[in-house]
C-alpha positions as CSV (number, residue, x, y, z in Angstrom):
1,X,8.4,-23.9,13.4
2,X,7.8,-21.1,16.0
3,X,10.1,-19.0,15.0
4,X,9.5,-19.3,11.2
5,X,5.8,-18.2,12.6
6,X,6.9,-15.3,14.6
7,X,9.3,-14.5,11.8
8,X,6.2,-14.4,9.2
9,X,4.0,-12.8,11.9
10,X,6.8,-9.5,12.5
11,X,6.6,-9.6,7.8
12,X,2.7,-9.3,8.0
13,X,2.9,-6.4,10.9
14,X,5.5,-4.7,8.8
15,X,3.6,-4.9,5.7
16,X,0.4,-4.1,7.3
17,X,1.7,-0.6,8.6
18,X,3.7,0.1,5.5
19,X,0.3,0.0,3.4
20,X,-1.8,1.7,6.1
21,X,0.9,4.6,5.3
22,X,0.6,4.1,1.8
23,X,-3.5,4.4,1.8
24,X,-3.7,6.8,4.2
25,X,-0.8,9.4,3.7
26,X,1.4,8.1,0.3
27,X,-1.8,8.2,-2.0
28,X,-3.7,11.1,-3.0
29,X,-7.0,12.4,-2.1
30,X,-9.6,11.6,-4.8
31,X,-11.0,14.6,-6.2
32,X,-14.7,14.2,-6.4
33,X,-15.4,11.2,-3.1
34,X,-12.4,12.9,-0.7
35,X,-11.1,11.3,1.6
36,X,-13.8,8.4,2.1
37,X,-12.3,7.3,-1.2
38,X,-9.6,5.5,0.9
39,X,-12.1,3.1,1.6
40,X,-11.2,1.6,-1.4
41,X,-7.4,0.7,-0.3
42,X,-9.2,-1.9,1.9
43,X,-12.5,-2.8,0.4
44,X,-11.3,-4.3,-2.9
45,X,-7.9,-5.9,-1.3
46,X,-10.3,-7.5,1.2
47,X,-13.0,-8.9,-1.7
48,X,-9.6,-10.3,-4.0
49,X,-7.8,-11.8,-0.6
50,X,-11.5,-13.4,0.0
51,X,-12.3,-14.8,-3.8
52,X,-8.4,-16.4,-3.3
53,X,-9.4,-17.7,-0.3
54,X,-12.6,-19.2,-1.2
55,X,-10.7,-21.1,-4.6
56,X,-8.0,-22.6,-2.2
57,X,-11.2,-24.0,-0.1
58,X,-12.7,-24.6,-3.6
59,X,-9.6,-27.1,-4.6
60,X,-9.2,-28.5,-1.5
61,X,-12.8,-29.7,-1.6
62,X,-12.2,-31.4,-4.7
63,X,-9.4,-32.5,-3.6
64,X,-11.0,-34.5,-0.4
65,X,-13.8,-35.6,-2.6
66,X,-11.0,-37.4,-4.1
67,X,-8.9,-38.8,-1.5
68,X,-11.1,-38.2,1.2
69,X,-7.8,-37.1,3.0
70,X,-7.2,-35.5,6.5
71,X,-5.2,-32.8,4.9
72,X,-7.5,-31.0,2.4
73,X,-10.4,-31.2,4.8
74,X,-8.4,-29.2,7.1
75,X,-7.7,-26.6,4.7
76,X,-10.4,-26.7,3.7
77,X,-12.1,-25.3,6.8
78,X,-9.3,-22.8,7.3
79,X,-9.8,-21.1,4.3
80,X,-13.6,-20.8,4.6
81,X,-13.2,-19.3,7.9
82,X,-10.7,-16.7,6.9
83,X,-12.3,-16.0,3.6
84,X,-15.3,-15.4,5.6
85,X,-13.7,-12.9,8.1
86,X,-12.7,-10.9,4.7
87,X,-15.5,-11.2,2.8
88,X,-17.3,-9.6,6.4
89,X,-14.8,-6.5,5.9
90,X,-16.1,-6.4,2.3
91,X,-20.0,-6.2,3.3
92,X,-19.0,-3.3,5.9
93,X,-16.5,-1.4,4.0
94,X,-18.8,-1.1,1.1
95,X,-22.0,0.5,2.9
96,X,-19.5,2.7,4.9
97,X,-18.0,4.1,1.2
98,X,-21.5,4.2,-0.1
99,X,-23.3,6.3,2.0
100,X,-21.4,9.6,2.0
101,X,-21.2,8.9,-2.3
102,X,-24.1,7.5,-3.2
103,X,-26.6,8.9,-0.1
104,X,-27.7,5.3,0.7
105,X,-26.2,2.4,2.8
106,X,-27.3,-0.4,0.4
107,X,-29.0,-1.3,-2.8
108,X,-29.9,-4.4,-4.2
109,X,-27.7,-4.5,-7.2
110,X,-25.9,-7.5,-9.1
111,X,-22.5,-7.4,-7.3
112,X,-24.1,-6.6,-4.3
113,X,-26.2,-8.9,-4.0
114,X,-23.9,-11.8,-5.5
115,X,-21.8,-10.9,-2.5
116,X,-24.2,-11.3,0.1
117,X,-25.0,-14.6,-1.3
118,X,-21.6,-15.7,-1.6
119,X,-21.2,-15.1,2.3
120,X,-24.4,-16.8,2.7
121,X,-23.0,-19.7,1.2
122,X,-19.6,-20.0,3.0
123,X,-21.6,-19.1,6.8
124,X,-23.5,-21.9,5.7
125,X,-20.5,-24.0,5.0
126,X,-19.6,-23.4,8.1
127,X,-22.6,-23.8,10.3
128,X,-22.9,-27.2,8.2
129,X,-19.3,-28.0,9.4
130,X,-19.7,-26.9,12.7
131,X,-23.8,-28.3,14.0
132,X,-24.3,-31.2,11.8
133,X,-23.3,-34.8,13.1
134,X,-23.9,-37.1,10.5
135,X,-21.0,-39.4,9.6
136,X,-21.2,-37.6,6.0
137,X,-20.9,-33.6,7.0
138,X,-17.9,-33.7,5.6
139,X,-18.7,-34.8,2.2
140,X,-21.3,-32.7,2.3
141,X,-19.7,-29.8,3.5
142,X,-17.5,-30.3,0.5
143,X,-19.8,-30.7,-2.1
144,X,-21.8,-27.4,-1.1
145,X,-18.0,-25.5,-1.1
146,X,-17.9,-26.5,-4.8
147,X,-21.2,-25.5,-5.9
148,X,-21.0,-22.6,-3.4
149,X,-17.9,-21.1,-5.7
150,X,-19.9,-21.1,-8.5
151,X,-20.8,-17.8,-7.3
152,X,-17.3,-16.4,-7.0
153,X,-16.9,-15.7,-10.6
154,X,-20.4,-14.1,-10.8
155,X,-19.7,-11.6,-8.0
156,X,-16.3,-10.6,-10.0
157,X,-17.8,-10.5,-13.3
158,X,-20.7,-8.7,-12.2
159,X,-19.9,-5.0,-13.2
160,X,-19.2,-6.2,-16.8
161,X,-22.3,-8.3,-17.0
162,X,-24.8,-5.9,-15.7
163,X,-25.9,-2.6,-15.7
164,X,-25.1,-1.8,-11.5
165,X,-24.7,1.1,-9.4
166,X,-21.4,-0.2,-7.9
167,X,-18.5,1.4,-10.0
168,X,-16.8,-0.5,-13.1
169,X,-13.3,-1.4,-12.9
170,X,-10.6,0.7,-12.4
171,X,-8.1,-2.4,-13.6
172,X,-9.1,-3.8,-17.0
173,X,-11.9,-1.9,-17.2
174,X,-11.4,-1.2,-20.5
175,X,-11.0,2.5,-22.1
176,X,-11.1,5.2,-19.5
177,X,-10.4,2.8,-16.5
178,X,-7.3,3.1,-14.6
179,X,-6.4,4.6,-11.5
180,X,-3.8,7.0,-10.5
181,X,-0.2,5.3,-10.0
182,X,0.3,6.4,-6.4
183,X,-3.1,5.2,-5.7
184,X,-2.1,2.0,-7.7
185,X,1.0,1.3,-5.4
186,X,-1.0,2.0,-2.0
187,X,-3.8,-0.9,-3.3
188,X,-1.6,-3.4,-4.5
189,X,0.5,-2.6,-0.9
190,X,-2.9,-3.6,1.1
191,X,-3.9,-6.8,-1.3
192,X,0.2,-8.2,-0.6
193,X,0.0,-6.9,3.2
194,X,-3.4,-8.7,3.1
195,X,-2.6,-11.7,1.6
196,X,0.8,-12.2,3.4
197,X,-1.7,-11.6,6.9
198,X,-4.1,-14.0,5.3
199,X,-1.9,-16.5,4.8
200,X,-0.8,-16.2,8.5
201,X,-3.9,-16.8,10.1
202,X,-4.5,-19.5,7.6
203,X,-2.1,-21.6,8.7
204,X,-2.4,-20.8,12.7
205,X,-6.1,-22.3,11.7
206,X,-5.2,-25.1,9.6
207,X,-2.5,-26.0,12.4
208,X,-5.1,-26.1,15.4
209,X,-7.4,-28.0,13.0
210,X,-5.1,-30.4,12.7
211,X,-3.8,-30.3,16.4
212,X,-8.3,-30.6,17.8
213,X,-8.6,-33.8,15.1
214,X,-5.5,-35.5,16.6
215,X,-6.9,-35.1,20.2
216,X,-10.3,-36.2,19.2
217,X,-8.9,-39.4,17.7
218,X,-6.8,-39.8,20.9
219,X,-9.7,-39.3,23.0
220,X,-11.8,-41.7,21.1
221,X,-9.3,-44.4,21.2
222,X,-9.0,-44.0,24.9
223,X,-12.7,-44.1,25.2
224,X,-12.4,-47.2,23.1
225,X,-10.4,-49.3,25.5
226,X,-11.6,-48.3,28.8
227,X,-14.9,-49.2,27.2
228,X,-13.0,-52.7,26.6
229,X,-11.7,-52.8,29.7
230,X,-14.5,-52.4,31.7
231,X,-16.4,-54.6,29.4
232,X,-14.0,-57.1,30.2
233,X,-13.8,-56.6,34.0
234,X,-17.4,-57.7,33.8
């Protein structure tokens, strides 16, 4: 298992600089934003790598409502946490683009404002996860992931539902859309490096959530019988 893990950590390095060298040097310079345009080779890997994130979390809740199993809990939590981390590049990435192209750090549009509310939600999945100590957080913890992804296909339907300052879709955007194909290889390079890193960390989570629960059982059942045991020294 370590080695399979330092094996898949050496990939996610390599893929990582091989796309930082494909958005920074391979593609070309956008003619009207420059260079800040490169923004872009990170912002919308970062918002898809989150959205995937966030349905994994989504099944997995359903999935424990279910069975109410150890397993799906845990990924549960691991995929909210990392989903969060990349939806937090996406909120900084995007004022960093828009200020130099559209003179202001933030504006209250649909996608925008879908995406604050959608990490919102999932910090306070966590925070529910994290503070509350009712024998039922978890159920509920669920049950808000499930409604909270409700908003996930609002935030990526948003520039095709409303009229928004953010700019439309350069995939499937319908006539006109499309991007440039070196620029094209340089973003799908990030969202792979991305999602192959994503997937790391994922699992490094999902193992010490798994590895924390084990010792809090085993220090409960310890507490358990020396509570017996001095209960029957008495």
């Amino acid at each position: 298992m370590k080695k399979a893990v330092i094996f898949y950590a050496i990939v996610s390095l390599v893929l990582l600089s091989y796309a930082l060298h494909a958005a920074l040097v391979g593609a070309p310079t956008e003619q009207t934003m420059g260079d800040v345009q490169r923004i872009f080779y990170y912002h919308v890997p970062s918002a898809w790598t989150s959205m995937i994130l966030f349905f994994i979390n989504f099944c997995a809740s359903i999935w424990f409502l279910i069975k109410r199993d150890v397993i799906s809990d845990a990924i549960a939590v691991a995929t909210a946490e990392v989903g969060v981390v990349f939806c937090t590049v996406v909120l900084i990435t995007g004022p960093l683009w828009a200020r130099p192209v559209w003179g202001i750090w933030w504006t209250w549009d649909a996608r925008l404002t879908s995406t604050l509310v959608l990490w919102l939600i999932y910090v306070s999945y966590l925070i529910l996860r994290k503070y509350a100590t009712g024998g039922q957080t978890q159920v509920l913890a669920a049950v808000l992931a499930v409604f909270g992804f409700l908003d996930v296909p609002l935030v990526y339907m948003a520039i095709r539902w409303f009229r928004t300052q953010h700019p439309q879709p350069v995939i499937g955007g319908g006539e006109g859309s499309g991007i440039d194909p070196r620029m094209m290889h340089a973003l799908l390079a990030n969202w792979l490096a991305f999602m192959v890193f994503a997937g790391l960390i994922t699992f490094l989570r999902y193992r010490l959530e798994i590895v924390t629960r084990e010792v809090d059982a085993e220090h409960a059942k310890r507490a358990l019988h020396d509570e017996a045991a001095f209960g029957g020294a008495q």
